[in-house]
C-alpha positions in Angstrom: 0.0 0.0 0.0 1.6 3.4 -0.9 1.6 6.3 1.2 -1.5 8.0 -1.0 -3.5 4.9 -1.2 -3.0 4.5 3.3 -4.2 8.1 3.6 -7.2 7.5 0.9 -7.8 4.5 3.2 -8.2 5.9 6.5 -10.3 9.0 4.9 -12.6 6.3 3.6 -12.5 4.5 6.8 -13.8 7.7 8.9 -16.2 8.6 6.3 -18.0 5.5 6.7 -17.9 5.3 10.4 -19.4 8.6 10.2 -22.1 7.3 8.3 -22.3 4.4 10.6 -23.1 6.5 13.5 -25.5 8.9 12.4 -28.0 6.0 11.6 -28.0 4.8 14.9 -30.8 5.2 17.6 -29.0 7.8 20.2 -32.2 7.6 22.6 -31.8 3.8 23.0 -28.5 3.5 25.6 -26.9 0.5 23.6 -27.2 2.2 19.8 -25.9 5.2 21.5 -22.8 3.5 22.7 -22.3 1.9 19.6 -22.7 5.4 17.5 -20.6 7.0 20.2 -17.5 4.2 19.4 -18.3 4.4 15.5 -17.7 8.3 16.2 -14.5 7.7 18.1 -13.3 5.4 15.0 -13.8 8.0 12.6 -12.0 10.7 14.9 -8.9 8.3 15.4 -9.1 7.7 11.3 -9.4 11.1 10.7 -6.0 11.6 12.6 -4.5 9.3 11.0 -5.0 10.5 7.8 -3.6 13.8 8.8 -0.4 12.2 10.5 0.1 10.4 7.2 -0.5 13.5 5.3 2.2 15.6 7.1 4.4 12.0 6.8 4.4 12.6 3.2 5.3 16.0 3.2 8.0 15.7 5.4 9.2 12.7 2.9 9.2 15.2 0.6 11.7 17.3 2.1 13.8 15.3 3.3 14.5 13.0 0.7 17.1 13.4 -2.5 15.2 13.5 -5.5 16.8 12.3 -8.5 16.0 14.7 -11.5 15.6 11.5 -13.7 12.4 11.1 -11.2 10.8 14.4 -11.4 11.8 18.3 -11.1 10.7 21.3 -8.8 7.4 22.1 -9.0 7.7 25.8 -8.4 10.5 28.0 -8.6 13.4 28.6 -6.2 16.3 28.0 -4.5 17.2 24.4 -3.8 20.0 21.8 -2.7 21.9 20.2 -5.1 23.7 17.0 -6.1 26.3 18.2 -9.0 28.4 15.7 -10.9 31.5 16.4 -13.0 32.5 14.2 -15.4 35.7 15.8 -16.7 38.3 13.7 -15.9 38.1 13.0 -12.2 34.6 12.4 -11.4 33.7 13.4 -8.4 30.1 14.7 -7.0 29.7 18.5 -4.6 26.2 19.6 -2.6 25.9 23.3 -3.3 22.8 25.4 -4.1 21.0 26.2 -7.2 18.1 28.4 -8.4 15.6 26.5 -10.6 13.1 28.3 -13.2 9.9 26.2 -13.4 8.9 28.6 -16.2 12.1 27.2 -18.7 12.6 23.7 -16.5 16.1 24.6 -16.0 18.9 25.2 -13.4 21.1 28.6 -12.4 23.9 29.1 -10.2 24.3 32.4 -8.9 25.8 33.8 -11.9 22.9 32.7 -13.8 25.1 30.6 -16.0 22.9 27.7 -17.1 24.2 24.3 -15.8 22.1 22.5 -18.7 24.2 24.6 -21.4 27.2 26.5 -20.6 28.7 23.8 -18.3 28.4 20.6 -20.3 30.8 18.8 -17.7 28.8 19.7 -15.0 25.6 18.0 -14.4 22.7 18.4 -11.6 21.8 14.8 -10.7 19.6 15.1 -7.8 18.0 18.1 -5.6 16.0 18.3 -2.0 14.4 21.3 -0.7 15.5 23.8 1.8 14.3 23.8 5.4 12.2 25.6 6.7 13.7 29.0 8.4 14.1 28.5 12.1 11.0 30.4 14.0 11.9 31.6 17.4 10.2 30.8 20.4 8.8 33.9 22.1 11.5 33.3 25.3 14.0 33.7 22.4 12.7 37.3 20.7 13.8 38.8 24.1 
């Protein structure tokens, strides 16, 4: 089961349990208990789905991301895997800007690492962190 299909899943789950509990007879004592545990399903489901949800975006960011997988989907800065193949191979992080608008790469300079440097390749990329939010003891 992939990540997409366990949070589908769980949304299902609560949805039906949901359902479940608002056909139930809340003035007889039994019914009511059951509707109250198919309502205490769906809130525990519902939860779940969210953890997974923030799972995956956290997956997201902290994984490398070969470019033979996918691209950015928006512009910006990001880290990157480089690979130079001119002579002595060998592989740097560093950062680079991508351009969603022309699917390409800039360093700083704006030199274009899919044209200009033809022995220097981009093989994988991750997202930045987040910045660092102070606590309020720390704005003192």
């Amino acid at each position: 089961m992939t990540l997409d299909e366990a949070i589908k899943h769980a949304e299902e789950v609560a949805d039906t349990c949901e359902y479940e509990a608002s056909k139930y007879d809340m003035s007889d004592s039994y019914e009511s208990h059951v509707a109250c545990q198919e309502g205490k399903c769906a809130e525990e489901h519902r939860q779940l789905a969210e953890w997974l949800k923030e799972l995956k975006k956290l997956r997201g960011q902290t994984r490398w991301i070969p470019v033979s997988e996918r691209l950015p989907e928006s512009s910006g800065v990001y880290i990157v895997s480089r690979w130079f193949s001119d002579g002595e191979e060998s592989a740097i992080l560093t950062d680079a800007n991508y351009y969603d608008g022309c699917g390409e790469w800039y360093n700083d300079n704006r030199i274009n690492w899919g044209r200009d440097l033809v022995t220097d390749k981009i093989v994988a990329w991750i997202p930045l962190p987040e910045p660092y939010e102070l606590a309020d003891s720390e704005k003192e």
